[in-house]
C-alpha positions as CSV (number, residue, x, y, z in Angstrom):
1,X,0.0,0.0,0.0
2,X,2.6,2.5,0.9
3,X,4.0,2.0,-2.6
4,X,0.7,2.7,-4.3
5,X,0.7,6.1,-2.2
6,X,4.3,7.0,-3.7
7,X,3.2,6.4,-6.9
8,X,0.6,8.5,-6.8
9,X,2.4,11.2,-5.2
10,X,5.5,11.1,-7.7
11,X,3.2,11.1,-10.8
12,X,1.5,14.4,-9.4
13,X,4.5,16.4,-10.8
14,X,3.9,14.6,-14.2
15,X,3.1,16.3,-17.4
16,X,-0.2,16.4,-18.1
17,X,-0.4,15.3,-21.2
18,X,0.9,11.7,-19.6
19,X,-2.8,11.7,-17.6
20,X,-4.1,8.9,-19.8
21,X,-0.6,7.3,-20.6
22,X,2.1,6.5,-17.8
23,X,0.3,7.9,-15.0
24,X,-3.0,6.1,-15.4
25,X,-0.4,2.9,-16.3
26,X,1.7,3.1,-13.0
27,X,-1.2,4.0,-11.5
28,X,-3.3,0.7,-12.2
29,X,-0.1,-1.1,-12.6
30,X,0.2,-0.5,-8.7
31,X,-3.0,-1.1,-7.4
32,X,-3.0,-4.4,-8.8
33,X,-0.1,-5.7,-6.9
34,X,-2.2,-4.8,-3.7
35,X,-5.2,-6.3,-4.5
36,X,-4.2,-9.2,-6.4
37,X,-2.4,-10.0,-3.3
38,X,-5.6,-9.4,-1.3
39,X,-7.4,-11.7,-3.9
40,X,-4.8,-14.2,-3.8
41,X,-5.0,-14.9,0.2
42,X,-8.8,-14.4,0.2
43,X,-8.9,-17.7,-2.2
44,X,-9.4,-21.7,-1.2
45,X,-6.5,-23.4,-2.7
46,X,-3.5,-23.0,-2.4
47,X,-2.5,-23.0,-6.7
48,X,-5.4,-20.3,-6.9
49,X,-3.3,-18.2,-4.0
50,X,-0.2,-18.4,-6.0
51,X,-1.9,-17.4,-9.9
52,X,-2.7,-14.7,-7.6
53,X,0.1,-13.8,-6.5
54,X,2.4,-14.4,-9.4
55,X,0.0,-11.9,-11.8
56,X,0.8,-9.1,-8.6
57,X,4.5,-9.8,-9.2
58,X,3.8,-9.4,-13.0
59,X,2.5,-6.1,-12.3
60,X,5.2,-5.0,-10.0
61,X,7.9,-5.9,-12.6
62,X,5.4,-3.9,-15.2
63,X,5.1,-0.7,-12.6
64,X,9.7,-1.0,-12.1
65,X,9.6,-1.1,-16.3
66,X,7.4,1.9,-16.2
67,X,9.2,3.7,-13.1
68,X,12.8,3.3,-15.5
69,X,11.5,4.7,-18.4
70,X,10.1,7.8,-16.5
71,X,13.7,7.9,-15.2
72,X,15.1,8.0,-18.6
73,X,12.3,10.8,-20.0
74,X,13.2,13.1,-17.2
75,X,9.6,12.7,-15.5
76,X,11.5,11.4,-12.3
77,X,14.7,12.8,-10.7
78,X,17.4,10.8,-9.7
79,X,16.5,10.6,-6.5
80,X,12.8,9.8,-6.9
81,X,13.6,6.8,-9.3
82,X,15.8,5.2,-7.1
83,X,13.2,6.0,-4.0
84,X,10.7,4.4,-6.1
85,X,12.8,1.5,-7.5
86,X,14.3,0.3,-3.5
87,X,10.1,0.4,-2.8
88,X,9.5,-1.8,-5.5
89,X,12.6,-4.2,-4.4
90,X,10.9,-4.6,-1.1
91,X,8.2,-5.5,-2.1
92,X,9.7,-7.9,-4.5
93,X,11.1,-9.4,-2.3
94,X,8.4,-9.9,0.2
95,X,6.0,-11.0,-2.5
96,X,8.9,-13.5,-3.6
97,X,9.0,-15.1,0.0
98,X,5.2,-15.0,0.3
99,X,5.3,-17.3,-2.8
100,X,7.8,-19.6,-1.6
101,X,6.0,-20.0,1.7
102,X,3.0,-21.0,-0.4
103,X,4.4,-23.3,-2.3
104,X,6.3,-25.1,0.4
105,X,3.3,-24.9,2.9
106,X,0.6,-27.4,3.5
């Protein structure tokens, strides 16, 4: 959750004319990692739990595309990207070990 907040407090200072194109992407692109992982643990079995969460990992590595190319257009400072990008490692890594546990678990 806190990295859907960041997101939509960095794209604030976007241009506007990126409303309907990377902001609304990162924007969705974020949210889904949340609630797919919500949807995920909210489901019976335990493959249904890990589709789940493998399609929020999907969209986490889609949002750390997105976050590099607004890097590389200028959109995001130096300091921002990599702000954004240690977030989205986090919670890589988090979402990795939730799907490990998963799988190993009864």
């Amino acid at each position: 959750m806190q990295l859907v907040k960041l997101i939509y407090e960095v794209t604030k200072s976007f241009p506007d004319d990126e409303r309907f194109g990377l902001i609304s992407q990162m924007r969705r692109a974020a949210v889904s990692i949340p609630s797919n992982i919500a949807e995920g643990a909210a489901r019976q079995t335990k493959k249904e739990s890990i589709q789940f969460y493998s399609i929020a990992r999907g969209s986490l590595s889609e949002l750390d595309t997105q976050i590099q190319l607004c890097g590389d257009l200028g959109f995001l400072s130096n300091t921002q990207a990599a702000d954004v990008s240690e977030h989205v490692e986090k919670v890589g890594a988090l979402l990795n070990g939730l799907i490990r546990f998963k799988k190993s678990g009864p």
